[in-house]
PDB file of N, CA, C, O and CB in Angstrom:
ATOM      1  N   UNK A   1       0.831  -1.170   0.000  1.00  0.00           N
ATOM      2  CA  UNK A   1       0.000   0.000   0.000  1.00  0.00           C
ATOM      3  C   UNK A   1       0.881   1.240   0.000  1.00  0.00           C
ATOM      4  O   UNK A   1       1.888   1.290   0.706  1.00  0.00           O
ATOM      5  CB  UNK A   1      -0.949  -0.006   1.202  1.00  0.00           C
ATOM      6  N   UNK A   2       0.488   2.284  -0.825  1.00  0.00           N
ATOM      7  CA  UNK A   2       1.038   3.560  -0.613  1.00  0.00           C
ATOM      8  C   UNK A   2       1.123   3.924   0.501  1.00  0.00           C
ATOM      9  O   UNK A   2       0.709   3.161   1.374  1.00  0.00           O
ATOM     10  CB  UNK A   2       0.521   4.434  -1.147  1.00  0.00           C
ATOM     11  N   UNK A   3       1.656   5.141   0.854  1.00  0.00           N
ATOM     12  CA  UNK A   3       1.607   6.149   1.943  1.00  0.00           C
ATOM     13  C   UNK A   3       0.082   6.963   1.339  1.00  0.00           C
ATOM     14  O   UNK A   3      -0.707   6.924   2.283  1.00  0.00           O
ATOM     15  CB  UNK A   3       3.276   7.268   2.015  1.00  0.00           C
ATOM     16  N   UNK A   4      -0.440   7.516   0.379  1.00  0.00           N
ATOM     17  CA  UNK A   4      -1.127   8.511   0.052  1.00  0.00           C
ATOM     18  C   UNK A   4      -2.271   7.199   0.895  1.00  0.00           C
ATOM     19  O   UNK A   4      -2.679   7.294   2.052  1.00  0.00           O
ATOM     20  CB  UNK A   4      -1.139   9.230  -1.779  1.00  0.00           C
ATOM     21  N   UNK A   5      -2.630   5.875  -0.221  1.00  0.00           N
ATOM     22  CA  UNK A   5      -3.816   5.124   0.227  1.00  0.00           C
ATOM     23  C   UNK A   5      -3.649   4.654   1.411  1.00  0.00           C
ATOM     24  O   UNK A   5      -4.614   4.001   1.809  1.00  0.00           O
ATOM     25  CB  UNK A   5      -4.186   4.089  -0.557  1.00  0.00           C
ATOM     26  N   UNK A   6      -2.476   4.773   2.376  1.00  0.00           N
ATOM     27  CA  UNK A   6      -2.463   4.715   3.768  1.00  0.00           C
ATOM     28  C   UNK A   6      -3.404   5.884   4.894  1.00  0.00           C
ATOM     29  O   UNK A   6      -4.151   5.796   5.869  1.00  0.00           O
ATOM     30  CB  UNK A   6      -0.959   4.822   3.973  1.00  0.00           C
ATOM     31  N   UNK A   7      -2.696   7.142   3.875  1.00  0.00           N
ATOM     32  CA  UNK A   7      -3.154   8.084   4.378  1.00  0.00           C
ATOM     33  C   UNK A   7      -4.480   8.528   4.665  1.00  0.00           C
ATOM     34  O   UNK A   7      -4.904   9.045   5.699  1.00  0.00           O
ATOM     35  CB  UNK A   7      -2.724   8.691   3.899  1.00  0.00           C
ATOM     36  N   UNK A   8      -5.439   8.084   2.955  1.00  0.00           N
ATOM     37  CA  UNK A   8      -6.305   7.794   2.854  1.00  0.00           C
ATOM     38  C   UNK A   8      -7.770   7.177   4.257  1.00  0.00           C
ATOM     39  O   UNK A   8      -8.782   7.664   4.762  1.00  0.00           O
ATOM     40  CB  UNK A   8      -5.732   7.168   1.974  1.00  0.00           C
ATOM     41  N   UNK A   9      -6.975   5.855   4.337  1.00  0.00           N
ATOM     42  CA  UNK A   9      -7.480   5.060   5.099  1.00  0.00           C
ATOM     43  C   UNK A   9      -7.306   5.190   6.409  1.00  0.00           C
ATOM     44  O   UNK A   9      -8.116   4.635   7.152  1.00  0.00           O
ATOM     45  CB  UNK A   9      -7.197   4.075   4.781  1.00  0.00           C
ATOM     46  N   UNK A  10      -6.372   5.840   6.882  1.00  0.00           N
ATOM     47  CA  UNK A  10      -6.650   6.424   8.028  1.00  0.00           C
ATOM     48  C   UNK A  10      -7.546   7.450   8.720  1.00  0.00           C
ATOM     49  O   UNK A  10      -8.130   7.412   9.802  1.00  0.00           O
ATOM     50  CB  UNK A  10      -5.876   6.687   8.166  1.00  0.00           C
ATOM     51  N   UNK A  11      -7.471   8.420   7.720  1.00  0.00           N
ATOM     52  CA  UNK A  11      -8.446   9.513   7.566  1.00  0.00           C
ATOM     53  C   UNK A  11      -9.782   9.072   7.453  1.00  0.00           C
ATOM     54  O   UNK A  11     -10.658   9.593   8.143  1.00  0.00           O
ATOM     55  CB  UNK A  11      -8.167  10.316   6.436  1.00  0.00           C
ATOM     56  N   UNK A  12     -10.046   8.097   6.595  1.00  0.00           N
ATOM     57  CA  UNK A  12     -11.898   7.460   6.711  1.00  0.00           C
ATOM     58  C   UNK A  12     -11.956   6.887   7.748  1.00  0.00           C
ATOM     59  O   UNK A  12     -13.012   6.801   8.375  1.00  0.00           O
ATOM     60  CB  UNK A  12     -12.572   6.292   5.619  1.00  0.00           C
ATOM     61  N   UNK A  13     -10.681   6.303   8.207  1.00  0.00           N
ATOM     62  CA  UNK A  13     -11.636   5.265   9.670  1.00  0.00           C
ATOM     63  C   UNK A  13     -11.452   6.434  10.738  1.00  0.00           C
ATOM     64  O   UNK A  13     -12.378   6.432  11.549  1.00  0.00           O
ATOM     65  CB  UNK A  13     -10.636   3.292  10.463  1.00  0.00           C
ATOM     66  N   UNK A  14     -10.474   7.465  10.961  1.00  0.00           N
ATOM     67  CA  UNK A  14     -10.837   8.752  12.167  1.00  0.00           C
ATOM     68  C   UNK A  14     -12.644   9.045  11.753  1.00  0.00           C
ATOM     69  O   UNK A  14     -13.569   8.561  12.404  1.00  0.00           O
ATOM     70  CB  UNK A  14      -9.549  10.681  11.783  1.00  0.00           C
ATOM     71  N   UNK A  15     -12.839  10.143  10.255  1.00  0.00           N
ATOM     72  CA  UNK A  15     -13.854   9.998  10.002  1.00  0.00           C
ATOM     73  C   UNK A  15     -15.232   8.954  10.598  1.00  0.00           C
ATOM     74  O   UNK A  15     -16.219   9.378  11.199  1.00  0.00           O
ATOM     75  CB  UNK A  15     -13.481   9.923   9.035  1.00  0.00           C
ATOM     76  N   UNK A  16     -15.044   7.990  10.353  1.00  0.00           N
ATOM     77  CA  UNK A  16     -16.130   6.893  11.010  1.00  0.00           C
ATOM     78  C   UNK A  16     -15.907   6.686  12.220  1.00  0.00           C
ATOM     79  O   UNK A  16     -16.652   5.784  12.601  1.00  0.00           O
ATOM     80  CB  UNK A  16     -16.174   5.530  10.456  1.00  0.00           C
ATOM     81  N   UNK A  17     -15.174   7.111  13.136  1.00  0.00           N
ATOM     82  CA  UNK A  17     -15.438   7.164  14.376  1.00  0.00           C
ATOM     83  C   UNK A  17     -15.744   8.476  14.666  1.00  0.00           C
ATOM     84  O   UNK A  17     -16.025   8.804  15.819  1.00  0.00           O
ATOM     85  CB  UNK A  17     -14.485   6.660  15.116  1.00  0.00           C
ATOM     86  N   UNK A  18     -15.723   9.197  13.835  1.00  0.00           N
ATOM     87  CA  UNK A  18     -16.457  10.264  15.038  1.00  0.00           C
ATOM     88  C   UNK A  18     -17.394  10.004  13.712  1.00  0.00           C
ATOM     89  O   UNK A  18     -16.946  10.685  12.790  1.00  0.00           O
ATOM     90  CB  UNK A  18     -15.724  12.234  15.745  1.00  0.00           C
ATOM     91  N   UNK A  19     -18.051   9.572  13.483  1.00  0.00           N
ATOM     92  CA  UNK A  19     -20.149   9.262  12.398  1.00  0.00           C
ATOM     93  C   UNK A  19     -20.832   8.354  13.528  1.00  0.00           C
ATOM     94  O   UNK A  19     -21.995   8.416  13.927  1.00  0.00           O
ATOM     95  CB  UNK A  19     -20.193   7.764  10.184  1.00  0.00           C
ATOM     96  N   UNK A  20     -19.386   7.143  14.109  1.00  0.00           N
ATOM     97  CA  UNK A  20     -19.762   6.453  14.735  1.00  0.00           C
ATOM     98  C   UNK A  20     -20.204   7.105  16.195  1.00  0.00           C
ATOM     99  O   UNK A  20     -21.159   6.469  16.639  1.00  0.00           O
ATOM    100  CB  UNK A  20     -18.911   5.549  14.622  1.00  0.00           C
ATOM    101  N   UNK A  21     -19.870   7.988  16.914  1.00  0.00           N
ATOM    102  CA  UNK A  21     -19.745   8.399  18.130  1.00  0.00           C
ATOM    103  C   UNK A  21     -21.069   9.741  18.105  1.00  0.00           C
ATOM    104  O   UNK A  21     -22.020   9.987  18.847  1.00  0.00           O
ATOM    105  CB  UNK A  21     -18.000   8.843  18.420  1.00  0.00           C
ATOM    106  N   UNK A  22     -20.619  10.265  17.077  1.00  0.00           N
ATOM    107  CA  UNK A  22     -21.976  11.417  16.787  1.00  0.00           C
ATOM    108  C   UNK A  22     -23.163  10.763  16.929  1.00  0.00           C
ATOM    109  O   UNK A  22     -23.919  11.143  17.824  1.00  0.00           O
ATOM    110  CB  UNK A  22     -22.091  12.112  15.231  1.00  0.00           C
ATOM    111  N   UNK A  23     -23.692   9.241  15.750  1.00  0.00           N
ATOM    112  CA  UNK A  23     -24.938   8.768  16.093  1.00  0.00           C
ATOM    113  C   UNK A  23     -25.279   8.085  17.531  1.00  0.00           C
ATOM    114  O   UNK A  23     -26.419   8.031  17.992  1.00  0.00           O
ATOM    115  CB  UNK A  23     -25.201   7.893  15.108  1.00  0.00           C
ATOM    116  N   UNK A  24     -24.014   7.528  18.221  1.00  0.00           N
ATOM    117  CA  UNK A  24     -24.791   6.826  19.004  1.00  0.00           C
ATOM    118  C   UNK A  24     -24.990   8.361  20.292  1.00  0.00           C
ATOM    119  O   UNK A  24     -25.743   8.086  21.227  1.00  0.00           O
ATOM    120  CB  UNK A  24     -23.897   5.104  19.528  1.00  0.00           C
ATOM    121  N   UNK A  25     -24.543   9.416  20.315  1.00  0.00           N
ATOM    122  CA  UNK A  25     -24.966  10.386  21.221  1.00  0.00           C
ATOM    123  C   UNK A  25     -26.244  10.643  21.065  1.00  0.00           C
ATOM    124  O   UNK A  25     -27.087  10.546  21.957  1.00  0.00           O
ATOM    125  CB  UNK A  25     -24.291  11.511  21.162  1.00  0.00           C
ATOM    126  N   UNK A  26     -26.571  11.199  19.197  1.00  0.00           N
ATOM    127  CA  UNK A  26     -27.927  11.320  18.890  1.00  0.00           C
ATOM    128  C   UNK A  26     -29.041   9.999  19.054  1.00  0.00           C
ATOM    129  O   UNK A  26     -30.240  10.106  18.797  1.00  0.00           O
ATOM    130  CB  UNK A  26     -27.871  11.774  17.506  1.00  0.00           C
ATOM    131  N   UNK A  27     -28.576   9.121  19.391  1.00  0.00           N
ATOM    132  CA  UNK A  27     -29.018   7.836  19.619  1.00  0.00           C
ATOM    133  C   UNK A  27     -29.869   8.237  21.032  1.00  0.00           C
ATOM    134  O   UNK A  27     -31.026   8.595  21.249  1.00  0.00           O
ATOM    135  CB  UNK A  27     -27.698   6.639  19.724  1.00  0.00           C
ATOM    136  N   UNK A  28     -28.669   7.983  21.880  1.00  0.00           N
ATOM    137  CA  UNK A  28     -28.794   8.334  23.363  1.00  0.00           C
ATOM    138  C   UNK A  28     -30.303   9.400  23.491  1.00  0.00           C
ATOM    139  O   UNK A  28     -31.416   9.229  23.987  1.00  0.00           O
ATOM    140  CB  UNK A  28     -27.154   9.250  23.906  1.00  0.00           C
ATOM    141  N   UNK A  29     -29.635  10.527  22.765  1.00  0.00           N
ATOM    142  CA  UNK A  29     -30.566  12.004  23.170  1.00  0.00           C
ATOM    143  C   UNK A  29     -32.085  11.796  22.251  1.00  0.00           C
ATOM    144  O   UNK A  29     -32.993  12.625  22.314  1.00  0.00           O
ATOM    145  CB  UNK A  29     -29.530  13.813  22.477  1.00  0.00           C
ATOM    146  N   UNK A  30     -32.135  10.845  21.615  1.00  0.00           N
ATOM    147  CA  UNK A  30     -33.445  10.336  21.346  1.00  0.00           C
ATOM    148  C   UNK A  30     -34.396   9.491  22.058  1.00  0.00           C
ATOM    149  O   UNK A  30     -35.594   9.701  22.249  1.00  0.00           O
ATOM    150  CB  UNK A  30     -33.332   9.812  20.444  1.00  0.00           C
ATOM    151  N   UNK A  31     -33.570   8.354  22.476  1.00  0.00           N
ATOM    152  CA  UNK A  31     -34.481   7.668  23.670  1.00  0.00           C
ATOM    153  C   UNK A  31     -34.248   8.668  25.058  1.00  0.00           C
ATOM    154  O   UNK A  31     -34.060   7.851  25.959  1.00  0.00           O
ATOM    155  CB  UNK A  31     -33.873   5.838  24.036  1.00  0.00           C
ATOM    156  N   UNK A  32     -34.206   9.432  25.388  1.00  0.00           N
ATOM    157  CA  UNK A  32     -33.997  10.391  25.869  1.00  0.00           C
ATOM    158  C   UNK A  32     -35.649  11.011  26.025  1.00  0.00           C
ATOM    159  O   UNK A  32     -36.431  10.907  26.970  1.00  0.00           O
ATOM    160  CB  UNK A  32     -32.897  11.082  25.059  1.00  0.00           C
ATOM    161  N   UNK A  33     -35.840  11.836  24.391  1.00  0.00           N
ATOM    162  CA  UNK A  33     -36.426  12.163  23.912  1.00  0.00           C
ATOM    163  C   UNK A  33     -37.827  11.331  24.225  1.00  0.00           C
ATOM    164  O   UNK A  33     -38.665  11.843  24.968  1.00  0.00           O
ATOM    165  CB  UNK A  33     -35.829  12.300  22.919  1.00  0.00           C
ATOM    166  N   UNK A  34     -37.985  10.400  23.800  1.00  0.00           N
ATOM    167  CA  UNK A  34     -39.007   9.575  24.092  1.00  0.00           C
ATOM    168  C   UNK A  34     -39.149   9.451  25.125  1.00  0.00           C
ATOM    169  O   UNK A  34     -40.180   9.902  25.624  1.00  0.00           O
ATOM    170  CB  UNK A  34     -39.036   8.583  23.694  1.00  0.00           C
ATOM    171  N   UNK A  35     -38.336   8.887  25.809  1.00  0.00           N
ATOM    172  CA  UNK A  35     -38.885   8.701  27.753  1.00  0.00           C
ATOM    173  C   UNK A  35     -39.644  10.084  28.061  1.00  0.00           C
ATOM    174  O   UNK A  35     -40.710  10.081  28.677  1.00  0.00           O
ATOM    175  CB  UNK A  35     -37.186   8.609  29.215  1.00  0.00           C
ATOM    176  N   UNK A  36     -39.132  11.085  27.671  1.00  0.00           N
ATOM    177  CA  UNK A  36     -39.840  12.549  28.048  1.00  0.00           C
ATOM    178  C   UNK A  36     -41.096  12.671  27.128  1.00  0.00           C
ATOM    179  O   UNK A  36     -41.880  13.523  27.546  1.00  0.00           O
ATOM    180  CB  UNK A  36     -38.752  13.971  27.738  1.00  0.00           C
ATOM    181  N   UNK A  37     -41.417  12.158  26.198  1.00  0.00           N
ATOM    182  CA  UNK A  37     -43.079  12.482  25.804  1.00  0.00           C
ATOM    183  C   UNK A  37     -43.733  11.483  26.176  1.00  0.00           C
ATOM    184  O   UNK A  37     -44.721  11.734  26.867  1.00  0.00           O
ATOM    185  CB  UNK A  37     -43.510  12.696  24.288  1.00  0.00           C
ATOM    186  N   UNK A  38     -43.434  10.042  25.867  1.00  0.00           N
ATOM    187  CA  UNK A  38     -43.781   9.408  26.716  1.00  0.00           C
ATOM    188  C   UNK A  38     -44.657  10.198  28.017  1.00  0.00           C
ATOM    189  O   UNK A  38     -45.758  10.748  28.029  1.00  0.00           O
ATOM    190  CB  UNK A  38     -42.633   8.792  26.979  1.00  0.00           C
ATOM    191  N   UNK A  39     -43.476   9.943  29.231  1.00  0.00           N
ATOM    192  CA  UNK A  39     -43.947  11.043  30.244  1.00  0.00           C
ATOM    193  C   UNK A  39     -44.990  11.916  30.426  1.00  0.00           C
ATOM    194  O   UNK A  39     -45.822  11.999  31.329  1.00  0.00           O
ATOM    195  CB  UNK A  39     -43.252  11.761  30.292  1.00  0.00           C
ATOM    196  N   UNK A  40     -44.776  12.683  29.221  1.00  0.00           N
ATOM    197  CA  UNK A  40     -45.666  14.350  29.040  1.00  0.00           C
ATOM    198  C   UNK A  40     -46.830  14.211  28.293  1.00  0.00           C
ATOM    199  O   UNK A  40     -47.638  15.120  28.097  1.00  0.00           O
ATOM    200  CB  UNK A  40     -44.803  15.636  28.139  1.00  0.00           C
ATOM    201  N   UNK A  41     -46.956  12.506  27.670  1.00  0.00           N
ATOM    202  CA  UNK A  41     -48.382  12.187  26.937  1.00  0.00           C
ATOM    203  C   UNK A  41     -49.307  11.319  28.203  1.00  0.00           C
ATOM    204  O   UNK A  41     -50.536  11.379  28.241  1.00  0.00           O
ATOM    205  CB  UNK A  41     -48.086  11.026  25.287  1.00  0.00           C
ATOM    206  N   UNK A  42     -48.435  10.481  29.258  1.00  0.00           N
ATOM    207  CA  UNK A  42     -49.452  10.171  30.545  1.00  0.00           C
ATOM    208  C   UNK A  42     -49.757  11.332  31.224  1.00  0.00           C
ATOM    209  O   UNK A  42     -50.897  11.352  31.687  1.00  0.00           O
ATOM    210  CB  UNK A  42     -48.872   9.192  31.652  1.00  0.00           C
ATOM    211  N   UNK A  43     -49.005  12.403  31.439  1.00  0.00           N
ATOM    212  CA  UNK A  43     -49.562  13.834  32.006  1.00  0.00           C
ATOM    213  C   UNK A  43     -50.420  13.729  31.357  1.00  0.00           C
ATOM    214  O   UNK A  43     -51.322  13.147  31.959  1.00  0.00           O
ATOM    215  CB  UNK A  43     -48.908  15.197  31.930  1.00  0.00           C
ATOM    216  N   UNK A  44     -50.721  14.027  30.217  1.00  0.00           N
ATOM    217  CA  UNK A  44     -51.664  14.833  29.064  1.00  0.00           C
ATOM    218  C   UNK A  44     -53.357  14.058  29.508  1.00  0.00           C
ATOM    219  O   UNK A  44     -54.439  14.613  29.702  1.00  0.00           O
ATOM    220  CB  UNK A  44     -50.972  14.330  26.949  1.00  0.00           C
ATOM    221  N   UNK A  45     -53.001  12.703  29.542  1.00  0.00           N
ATOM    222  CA  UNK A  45     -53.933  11.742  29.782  1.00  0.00           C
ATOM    223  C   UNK A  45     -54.635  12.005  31.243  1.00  0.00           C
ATOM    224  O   UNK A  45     -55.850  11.903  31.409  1.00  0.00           O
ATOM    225  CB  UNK A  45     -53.228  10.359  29.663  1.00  0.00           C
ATOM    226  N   UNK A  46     -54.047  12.227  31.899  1.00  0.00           N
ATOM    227  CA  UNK A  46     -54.344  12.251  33.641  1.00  0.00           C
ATOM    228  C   UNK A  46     -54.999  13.764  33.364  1.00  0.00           C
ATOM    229  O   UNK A  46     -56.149  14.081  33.671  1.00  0.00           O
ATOM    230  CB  UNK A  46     -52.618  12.159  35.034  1.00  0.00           C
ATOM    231  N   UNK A  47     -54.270  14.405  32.883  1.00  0.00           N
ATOM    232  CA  UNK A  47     -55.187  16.269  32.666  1.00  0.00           C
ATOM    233  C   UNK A  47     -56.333  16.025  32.315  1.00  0.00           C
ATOM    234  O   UNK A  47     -57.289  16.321  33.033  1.00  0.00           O
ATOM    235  CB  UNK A  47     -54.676  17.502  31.357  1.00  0.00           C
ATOM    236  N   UNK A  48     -56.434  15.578  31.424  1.00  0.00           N
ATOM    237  CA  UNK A  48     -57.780  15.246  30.296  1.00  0.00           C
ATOM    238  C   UNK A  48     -59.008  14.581  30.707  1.00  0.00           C
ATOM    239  O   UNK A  48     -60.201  14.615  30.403  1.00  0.00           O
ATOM    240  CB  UNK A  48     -57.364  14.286  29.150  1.00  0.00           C
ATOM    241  N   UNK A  49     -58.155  13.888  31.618  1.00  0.00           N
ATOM    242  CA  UNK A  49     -59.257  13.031  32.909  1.00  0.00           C
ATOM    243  C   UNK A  49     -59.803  14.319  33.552  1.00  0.00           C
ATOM    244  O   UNK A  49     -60.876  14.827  33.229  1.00  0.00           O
ATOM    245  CB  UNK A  49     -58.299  11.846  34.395  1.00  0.00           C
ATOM    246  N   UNK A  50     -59.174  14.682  34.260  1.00  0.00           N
ATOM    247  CA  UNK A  50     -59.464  15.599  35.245  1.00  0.00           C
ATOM    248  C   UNK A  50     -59.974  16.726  34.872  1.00  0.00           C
ATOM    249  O   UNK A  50     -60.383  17.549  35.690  1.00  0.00           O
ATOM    250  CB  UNK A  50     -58.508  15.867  35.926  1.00  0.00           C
ATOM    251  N   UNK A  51     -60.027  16.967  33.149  1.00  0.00           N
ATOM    252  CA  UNK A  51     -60.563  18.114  32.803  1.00  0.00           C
ATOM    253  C   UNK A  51     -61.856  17.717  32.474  1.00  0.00           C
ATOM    254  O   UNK A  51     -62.738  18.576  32.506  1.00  0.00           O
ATOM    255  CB  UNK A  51     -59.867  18.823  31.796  1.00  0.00           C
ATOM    256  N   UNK A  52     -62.210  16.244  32.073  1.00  0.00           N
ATOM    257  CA  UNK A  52     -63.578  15.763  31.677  1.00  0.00           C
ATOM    258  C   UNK A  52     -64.540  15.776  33.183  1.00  0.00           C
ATOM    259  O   UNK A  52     -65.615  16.317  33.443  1.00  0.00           O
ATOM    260  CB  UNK A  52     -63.416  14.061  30.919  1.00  0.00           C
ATOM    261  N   UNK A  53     -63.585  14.900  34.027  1.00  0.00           N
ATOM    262  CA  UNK A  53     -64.512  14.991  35.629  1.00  0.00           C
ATOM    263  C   UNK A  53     -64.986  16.521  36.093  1.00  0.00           C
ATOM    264  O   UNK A  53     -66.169  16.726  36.363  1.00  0.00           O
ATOM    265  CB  UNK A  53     -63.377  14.407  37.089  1.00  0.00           C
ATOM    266  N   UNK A  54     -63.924  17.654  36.174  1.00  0.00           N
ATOM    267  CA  UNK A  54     -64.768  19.058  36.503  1.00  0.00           C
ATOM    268  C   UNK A  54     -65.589  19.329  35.215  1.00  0.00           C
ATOM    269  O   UNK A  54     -66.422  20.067  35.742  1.00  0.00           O
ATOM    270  CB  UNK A  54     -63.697  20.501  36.847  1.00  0.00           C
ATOM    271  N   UNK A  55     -66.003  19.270  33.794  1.00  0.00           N
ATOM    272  CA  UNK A  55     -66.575  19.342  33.216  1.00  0.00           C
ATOM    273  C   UNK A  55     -68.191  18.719  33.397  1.00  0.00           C
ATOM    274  O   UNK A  55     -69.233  19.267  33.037  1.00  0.00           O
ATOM    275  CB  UNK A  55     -65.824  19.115  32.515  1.00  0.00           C
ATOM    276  N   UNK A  56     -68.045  17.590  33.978  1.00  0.00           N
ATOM    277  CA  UNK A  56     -69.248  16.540  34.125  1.00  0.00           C
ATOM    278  C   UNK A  56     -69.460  17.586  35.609  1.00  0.00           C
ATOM    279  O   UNK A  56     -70.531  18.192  35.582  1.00  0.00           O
ATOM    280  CB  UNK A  56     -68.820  14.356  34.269  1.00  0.00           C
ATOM    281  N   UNK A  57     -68.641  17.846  36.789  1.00  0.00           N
ATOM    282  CA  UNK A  57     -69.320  18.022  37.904  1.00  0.00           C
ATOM    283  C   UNK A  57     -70.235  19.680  37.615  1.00  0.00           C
ATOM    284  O   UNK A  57     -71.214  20.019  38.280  1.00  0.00           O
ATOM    285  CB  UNK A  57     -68.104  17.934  39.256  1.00  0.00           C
ATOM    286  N   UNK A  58     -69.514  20.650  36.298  1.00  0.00           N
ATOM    287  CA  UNK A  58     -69.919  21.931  36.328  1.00  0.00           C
ATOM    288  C   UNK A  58     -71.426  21.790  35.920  1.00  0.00           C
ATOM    289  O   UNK A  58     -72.319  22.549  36.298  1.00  0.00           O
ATOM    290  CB  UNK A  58     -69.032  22.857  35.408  1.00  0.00           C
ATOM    291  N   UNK A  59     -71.573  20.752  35.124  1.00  0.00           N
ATOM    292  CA  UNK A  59     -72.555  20.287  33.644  1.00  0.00           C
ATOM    293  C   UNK A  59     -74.160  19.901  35.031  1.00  0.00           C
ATOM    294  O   UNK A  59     -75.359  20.175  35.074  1.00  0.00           O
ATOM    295  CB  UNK A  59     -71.537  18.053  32.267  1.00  0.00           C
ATOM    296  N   UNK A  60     -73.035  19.059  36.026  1.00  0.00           N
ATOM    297  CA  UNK A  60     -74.719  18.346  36.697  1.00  0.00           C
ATOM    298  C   UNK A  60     -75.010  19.738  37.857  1.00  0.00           C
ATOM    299  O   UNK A  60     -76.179  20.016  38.126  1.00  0.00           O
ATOM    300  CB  UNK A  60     -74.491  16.165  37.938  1.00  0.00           C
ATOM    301  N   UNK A  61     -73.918  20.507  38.456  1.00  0.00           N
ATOM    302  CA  UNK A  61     -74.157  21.718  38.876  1.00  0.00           C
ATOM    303  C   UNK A  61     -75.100  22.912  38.302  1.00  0.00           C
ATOM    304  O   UNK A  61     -75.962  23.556  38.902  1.00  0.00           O
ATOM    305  CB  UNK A  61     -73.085  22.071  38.926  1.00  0.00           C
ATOM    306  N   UNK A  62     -74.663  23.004  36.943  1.00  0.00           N
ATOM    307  CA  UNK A  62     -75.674  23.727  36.150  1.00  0.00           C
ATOM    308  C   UNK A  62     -77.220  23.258  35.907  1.00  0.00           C
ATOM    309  O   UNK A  62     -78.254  23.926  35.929  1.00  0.00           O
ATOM    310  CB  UNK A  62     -75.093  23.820  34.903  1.00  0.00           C
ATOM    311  N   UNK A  63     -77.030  22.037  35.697  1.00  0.00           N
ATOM    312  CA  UNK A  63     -78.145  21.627  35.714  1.00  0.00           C
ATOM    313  C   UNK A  63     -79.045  21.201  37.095  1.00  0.00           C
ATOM    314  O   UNK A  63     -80.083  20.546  36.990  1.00  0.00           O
ATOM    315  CB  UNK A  63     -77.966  20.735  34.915  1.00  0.00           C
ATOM    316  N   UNK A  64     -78.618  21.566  38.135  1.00  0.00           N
ATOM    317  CA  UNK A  64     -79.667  21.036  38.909  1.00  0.00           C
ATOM    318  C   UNK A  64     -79.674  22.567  39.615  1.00  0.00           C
ATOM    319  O   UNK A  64     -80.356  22.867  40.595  1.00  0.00           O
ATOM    320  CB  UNK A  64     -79.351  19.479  39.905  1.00  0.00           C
ATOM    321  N   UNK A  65     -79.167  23.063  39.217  1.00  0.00           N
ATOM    322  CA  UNK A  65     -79.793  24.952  39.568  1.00  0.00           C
ATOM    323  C   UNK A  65     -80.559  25.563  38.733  1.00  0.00           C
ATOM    324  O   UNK A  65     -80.810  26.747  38.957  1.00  0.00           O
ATOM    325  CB  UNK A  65     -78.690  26.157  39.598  1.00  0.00           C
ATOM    326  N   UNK A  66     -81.217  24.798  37.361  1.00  0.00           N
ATOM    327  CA  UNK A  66     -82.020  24.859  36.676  1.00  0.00           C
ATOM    328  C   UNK A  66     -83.346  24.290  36.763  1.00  0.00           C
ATOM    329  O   UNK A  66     -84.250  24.706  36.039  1.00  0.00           O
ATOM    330  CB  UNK A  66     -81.535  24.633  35.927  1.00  0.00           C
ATOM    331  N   UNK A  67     -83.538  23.254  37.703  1.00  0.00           N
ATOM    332  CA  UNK A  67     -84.668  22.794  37.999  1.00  0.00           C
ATOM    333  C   UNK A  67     -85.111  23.353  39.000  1.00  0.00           C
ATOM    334  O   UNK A  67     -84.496  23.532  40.052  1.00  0.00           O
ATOM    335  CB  UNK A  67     -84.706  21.649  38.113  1.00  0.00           C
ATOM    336  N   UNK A  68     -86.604  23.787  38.663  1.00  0.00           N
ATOM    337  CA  UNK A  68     -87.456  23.995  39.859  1.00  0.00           C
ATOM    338  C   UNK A  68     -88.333  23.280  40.457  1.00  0.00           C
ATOM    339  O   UNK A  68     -89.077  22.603  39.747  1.00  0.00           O
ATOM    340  CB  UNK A  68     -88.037  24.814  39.753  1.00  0.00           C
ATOM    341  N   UNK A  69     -88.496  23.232  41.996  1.00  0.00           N
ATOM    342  CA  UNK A  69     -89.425  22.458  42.559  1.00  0.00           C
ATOM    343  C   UNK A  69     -91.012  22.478  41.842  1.00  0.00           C
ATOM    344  O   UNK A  69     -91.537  23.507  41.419  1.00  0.00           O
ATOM    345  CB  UNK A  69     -89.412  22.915  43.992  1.00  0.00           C
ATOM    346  N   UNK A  70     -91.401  21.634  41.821  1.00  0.00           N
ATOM    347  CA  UNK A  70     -92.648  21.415  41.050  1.00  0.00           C
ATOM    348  C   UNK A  70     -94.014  22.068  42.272  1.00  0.00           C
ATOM    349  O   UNK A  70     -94.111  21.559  43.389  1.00  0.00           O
ATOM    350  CB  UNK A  70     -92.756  19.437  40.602  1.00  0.00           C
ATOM    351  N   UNK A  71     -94.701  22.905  41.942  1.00  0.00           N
ATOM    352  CA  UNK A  71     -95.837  23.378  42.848  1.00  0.00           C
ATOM    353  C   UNK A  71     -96.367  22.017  43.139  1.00  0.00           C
ATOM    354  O   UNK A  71     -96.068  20.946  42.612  1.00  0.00           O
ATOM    355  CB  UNK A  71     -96.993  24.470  42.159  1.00  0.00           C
ATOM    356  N   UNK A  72     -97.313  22.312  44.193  1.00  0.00           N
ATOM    357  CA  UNK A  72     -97.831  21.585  45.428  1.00  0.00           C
ATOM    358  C   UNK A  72     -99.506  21.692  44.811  1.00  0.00           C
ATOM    359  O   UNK A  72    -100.074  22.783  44.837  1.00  0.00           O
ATOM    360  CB  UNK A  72     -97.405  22.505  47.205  1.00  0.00           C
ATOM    361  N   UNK A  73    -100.039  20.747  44.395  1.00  0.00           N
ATOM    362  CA  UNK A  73    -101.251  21.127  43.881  1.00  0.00           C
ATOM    363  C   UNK A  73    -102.344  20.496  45.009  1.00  0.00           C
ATOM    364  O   UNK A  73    -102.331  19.308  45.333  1.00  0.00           O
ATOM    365  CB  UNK A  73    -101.410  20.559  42.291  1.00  0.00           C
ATOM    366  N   UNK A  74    -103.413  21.620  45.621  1.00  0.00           N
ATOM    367  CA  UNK A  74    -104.056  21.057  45.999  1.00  0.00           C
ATOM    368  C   UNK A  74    -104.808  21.928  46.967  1.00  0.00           C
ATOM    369  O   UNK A  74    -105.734  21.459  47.629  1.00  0.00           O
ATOM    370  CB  UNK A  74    -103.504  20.068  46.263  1.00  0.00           C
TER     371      UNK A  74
END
């Protein structure tokens, strides 16, 4: 082998270690990524609960301050 295609080949495999080292960081900072929405989509779920339950309690509140006692006939 030459020196130049030595040279060569040294230079691509430095190169591929740092392609190699860059993806697996972006690797890392993706499941990363996921564990945190993950996370922030069971929040979302538990809110949504809790926004439907005060919705239902405002809904039967409203509605039973809308009914009136029925007169007394007689």
């Amino acid at each position: 082998m030459s020196d130049e295609t030595t040279a060569l080949l040294l230079a691509l495999a430095s190169v591929n270690a740092e392609l190699r080292a860059a993806l697996a960081e972006a690797q890392e900072l993706l499941i990363e990524t996921a564990i945190d929405a993950g996370e922030m989509h069971a929040r979302i779920e538990v809110l949504q609960a809790e926004v439907t339950t005060l919705r239902t309690e405002r809904d039967a509140i409203a509605f039973s301050g809308q009914r009136r006692p029925l007169a007394r006939r007689g």
